[in-house]
C-alpha positions in Angstrom: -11.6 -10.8 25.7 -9.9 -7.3 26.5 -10.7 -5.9 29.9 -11.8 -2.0 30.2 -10.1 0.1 32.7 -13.1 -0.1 35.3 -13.3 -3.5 35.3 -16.0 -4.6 32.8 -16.2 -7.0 30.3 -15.6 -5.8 27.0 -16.2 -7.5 23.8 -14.1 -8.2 20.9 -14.9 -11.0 18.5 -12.1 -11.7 15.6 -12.2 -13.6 12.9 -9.5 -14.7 11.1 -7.4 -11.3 12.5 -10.2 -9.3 11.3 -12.7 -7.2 14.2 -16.2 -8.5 13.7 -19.0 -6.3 14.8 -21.2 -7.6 17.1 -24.8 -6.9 18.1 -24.4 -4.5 21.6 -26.1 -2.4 23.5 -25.6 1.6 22.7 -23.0 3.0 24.8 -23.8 5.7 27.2 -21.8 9.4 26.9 -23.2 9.9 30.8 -21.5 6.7 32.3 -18.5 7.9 31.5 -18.8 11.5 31.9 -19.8 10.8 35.2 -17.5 8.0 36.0 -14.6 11.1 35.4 -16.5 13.3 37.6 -16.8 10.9 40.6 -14.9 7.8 39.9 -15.5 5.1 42.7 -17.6 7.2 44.8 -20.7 6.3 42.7 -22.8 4.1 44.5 -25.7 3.7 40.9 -26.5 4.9 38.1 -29.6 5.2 36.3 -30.9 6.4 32.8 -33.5 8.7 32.2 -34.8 8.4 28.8 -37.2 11.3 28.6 -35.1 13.8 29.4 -32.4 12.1 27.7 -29.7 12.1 31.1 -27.6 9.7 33.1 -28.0 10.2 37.2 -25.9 9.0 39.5 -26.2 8.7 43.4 -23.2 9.1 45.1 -22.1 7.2 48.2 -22.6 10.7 50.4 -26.2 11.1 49.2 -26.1 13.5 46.6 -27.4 13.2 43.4 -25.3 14.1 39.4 -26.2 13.6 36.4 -24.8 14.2 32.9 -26.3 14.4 29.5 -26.6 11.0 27.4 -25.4 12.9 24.0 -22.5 14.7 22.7 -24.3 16.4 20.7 -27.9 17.0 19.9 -27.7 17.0 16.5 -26.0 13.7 16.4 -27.7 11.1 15.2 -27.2 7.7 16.5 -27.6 4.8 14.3 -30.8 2.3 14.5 -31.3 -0.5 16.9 -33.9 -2.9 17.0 -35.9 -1.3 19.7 -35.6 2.1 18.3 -37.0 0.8 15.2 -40.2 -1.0 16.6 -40.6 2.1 18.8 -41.1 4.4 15.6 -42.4 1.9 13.8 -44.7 -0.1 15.4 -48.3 0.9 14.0 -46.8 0.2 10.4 -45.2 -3.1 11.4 -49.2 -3.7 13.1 -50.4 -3.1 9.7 -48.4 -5.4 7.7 -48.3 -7.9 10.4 -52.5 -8.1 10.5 -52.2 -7.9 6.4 -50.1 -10.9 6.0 -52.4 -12.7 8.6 -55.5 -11.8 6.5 -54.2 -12.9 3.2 -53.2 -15.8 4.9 -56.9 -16.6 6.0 -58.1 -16.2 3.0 -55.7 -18.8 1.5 -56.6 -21.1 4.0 -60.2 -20.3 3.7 -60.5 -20.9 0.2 -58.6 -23.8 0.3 -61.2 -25.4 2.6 -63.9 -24.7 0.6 -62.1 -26.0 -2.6 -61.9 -29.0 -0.4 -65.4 -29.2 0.9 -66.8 -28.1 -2.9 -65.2 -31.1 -4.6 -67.2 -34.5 -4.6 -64.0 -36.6 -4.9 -62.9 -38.0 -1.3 -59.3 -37.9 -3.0 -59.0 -34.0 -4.1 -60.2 -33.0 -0.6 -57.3 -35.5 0.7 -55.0 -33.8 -2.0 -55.4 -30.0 -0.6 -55.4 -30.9 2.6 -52.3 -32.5 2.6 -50.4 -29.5 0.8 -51.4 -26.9 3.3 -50.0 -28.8 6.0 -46.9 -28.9 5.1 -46.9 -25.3 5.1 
């Protein structure tokens, strides 16, 4: 593990020599704007998604802040979050599909079950659905 020049851990997985990515968190544009701005005299830091800036309060009160992008038109690549945040009425819709064809497997699979007259094919199916 390397260590960044303000003191954080940064992470660097090898493999054999070669750099492996990793799953991280995005980096920020406005921590380190600001952290050239004011350096140690940056008492926290928060994000404001909406308006898409860092803020920083500074240990005589007073407030920065920098914007999170280089450039507007830039265009970041996906993480999970970002996906499920755009996504999230189609993932619904396939989510509650899957669970409906899935009671209707199981449904039908009951009343093969109950339709049958022979103890032993009842046994039969419902010994196969619960191994799934």
């Amino acid at each position: 593990m390397g260590v960044a020049p303000d003191g954080a851990d940064k992470p660097k997985s090898t493999f054999q020599g070669n750099t492996v990515l990793t799953l991280q968190r995005r980096h920020l544009v406005g921590h380190d704007i600001l952290l050239a701005r004011h350096g140690n005299h940056i008492s926290a830091m928060r994000v404001d998604r909406s308006a898409g800036r860092v803020i920083a309060l500074l240990d005589d009160g007073s407030v920065d802040s920098a914007p999170n992008l280089i450039s507007p038109d830039l265009q970041l690549p996906d993480t999970l979050k970002s996906v499920i945040r755009e996504d999230w009425k189609f993932l619904t819709l396939v989510s509650t599909g899957i669970a409906a064809v899935c009671g209707v497997m199981l449904a039908a699979a009951v009343s093969m079950a109950g339709m049958s007259g022979d103890p032993a094919m009842a046994q039969l199916l419902a010994n196969s659905y619960a191994a799934y």
